[in-house]
MDAnalysis code that builds the backbone (N, CA, C; Angstrom):
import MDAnalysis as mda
import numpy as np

u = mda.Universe.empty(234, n_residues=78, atom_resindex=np.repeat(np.arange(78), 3), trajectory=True)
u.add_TopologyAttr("name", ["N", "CA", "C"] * 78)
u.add_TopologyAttr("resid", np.arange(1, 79))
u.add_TopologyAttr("resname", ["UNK", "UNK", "UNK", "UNK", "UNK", "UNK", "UNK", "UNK", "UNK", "UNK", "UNK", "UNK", "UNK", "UNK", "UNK", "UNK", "UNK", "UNK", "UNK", "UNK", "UNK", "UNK", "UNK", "UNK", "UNK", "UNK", "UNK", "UNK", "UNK", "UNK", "UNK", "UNK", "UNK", "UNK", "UNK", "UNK", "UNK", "UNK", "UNK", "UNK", "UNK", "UNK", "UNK", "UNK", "UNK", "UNK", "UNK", "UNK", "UNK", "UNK", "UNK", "UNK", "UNK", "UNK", "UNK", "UNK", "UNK", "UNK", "UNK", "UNK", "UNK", "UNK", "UNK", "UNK", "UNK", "UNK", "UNK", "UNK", "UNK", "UNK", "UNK", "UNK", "UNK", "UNK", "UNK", "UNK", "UNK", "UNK"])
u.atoms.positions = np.array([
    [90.406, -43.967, -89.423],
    [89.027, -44.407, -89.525],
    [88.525, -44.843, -88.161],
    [87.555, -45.713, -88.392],
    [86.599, -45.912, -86.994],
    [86.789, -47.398, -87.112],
    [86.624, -48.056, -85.990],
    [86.831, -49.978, -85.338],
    [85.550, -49.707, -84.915],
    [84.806, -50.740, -84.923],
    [83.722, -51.306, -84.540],
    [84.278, -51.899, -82.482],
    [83.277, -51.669, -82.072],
    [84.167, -52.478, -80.409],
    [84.085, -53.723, -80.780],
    [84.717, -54.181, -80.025],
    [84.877, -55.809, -79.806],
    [83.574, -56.345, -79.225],
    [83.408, -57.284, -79.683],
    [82.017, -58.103, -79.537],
    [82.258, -58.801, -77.804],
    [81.382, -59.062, -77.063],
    [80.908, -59.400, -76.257],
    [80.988, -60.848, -76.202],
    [81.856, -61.768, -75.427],
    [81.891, -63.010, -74.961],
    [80.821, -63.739, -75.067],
    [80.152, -64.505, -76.210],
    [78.769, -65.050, -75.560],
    [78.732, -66.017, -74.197],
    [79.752, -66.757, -73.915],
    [79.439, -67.397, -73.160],
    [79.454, -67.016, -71.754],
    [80.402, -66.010, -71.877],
    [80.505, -64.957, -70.530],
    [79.293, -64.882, -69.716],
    [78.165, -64.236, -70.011],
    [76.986, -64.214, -69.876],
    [76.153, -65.044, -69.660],
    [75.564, -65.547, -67.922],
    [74.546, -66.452, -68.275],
    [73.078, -65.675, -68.561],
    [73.161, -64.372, -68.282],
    [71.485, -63.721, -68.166],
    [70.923, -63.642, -69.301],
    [69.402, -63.768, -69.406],
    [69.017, -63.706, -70.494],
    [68.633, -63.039, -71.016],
    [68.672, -62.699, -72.699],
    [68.575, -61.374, -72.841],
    [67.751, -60.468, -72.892],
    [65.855, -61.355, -72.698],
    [65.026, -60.821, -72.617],
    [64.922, -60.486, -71.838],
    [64.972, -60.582, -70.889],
    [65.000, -59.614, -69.233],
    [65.930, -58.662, -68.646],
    [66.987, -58.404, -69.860],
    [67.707, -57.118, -69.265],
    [68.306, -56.339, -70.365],
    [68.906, -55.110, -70.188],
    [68.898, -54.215, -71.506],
    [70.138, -55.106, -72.271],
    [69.957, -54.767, -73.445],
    [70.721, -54.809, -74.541],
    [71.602, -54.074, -75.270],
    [72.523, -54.037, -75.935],
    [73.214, -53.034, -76.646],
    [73.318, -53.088, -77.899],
    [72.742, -52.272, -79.007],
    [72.480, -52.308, -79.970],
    [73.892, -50.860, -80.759],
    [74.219, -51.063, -81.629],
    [74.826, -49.934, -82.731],
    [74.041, -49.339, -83.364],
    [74.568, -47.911, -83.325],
    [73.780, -47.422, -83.919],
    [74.795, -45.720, -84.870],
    [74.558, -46.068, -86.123],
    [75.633, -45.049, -86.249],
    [74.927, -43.640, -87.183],
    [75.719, -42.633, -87.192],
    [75.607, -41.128, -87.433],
    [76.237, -40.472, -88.371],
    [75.564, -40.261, -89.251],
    [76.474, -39.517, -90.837],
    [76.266, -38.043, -90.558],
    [77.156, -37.329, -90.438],
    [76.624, -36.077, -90.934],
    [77.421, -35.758, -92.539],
    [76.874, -34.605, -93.022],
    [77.243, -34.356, -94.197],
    [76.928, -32.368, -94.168],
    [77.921, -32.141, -94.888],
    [78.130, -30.598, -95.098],
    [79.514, -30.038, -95.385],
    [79.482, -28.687, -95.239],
    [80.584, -28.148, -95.615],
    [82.001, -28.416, -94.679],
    [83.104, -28.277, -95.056],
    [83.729, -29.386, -94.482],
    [83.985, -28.631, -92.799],
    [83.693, -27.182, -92.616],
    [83.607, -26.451, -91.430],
    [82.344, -26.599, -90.696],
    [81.506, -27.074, -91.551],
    [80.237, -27.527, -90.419],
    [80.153, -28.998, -89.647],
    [80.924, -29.608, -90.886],
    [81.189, -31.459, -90.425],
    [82.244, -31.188, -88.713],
    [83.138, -30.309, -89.071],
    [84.003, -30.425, -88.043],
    [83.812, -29.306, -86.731],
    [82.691, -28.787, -86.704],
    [81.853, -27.963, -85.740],
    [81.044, -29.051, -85.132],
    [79.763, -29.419, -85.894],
    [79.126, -30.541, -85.675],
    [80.418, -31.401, -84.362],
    [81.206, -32.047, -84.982],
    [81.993, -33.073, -84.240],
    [82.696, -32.381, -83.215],
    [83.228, -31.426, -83.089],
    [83.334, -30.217, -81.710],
    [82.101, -29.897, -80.678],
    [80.620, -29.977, -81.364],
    [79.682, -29.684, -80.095],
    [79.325, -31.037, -79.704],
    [79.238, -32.102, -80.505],
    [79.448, -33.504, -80.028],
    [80.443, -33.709, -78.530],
    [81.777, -33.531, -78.780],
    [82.868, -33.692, -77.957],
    [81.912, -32.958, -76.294],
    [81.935, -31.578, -76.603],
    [82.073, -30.487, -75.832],
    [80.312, -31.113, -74.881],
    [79.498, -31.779, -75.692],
    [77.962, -32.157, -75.080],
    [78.467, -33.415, -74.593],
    [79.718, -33.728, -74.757],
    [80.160, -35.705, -74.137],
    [79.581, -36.378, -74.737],
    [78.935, -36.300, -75.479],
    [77.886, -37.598, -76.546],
    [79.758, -38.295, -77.459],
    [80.478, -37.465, -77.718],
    [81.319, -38.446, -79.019],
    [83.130, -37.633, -78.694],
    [83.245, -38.592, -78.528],
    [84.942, -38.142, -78.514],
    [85.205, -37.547, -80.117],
    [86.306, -36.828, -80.148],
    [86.729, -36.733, -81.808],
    [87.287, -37.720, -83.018],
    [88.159, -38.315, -81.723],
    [88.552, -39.490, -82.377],
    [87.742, -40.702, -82.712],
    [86.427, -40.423, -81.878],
    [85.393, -41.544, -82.255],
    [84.810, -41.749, -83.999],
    [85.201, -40.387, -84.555],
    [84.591, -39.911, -85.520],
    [85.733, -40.571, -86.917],
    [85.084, -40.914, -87.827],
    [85.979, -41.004, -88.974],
    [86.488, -39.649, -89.423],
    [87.891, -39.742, -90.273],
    [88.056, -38.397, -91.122],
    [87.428, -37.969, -92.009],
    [86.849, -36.476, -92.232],
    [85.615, -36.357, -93.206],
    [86.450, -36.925, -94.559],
    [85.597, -37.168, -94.888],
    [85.387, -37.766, -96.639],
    [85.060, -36.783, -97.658],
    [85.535, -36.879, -98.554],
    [84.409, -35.923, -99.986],
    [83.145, -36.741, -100.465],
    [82.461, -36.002, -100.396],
    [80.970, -37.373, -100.867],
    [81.011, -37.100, -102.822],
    [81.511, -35.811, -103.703],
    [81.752, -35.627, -104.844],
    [81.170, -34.637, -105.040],
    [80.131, -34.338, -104.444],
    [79.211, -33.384, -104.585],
    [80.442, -31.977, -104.059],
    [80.003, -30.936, -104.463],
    [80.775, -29.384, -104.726],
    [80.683, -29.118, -103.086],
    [81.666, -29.029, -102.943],
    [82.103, -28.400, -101.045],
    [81.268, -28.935, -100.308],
    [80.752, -30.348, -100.413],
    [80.387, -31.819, -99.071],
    [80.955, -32.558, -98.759],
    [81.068, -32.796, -97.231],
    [81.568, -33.661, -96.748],
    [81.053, -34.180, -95.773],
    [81.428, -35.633, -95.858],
    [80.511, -36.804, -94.505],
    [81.623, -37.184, -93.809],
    [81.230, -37.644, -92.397],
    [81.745, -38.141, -91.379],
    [80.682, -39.361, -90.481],
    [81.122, -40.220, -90.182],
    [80.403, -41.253, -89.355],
    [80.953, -41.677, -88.174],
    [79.948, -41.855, -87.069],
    [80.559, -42.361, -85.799],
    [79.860, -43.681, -85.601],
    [80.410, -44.621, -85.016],
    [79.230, -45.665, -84.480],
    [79.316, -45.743, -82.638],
    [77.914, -45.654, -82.253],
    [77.905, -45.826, -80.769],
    [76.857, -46.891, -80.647],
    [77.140, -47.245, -78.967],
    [76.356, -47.871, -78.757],
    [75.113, -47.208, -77.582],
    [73.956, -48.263, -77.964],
    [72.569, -47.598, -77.135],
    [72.304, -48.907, -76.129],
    [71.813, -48.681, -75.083],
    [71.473, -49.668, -74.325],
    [69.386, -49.599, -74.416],
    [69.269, -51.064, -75.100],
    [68.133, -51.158, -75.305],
    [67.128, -51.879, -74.378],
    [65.924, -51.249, -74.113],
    [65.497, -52.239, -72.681],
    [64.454, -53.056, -73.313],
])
C-alpha cells in the first residue's frame, strides 16, 4: 500500500505561512481495466510525475473487470 509522508516539524519553522508556499495533498484514483490502471501508472513513471511504487496495488472496486489505484502527492501552494 501507500504511507502518507511524515508530517513536518511545526516548530522547526519560524516563517509564516502566509507569505510563502505551502504544501498541500492531494491524491489520484484511477479506475479501469486492470491493463489500463497499470499503463496509466507506467506513463505516470515514464512523464516523472509518480514513481510505481508510489502507487497502491490495484484493487477490485466489484464492478465486472474494474480496477482502482491511488497515489497521494504533494503540491506546493502559493
Amino acid at each position: 500500500m501507500f504511507q502518507f509522508p511524515a508530517e513536518p516539524d511545526a516548530q522547526a519553522s519560524t516563517v509564516s505561512h502566509s507569505t510563502s508556499p505551502r504544501r498541500d495533498r492531494i491524491r489520484h484514483l484511477i479506475f479501469g481495466t486492470l491493463e489500463a490502471v497499470n499503463m496509466t501508472i507506467k506513463i505516470q513513471h515514464k512523464q516523472g510525475y509518480a514513481e510505481p511504487n508510489d502507487w497502491s496495488d490495484p484493487m477490485p472496486t466489484g464492478r465486472p473487470n474494474e480496477w482502482f489505484a491511488i497515489v497521494t502527492k504533494q503540491v506546493l501552494i502559493d
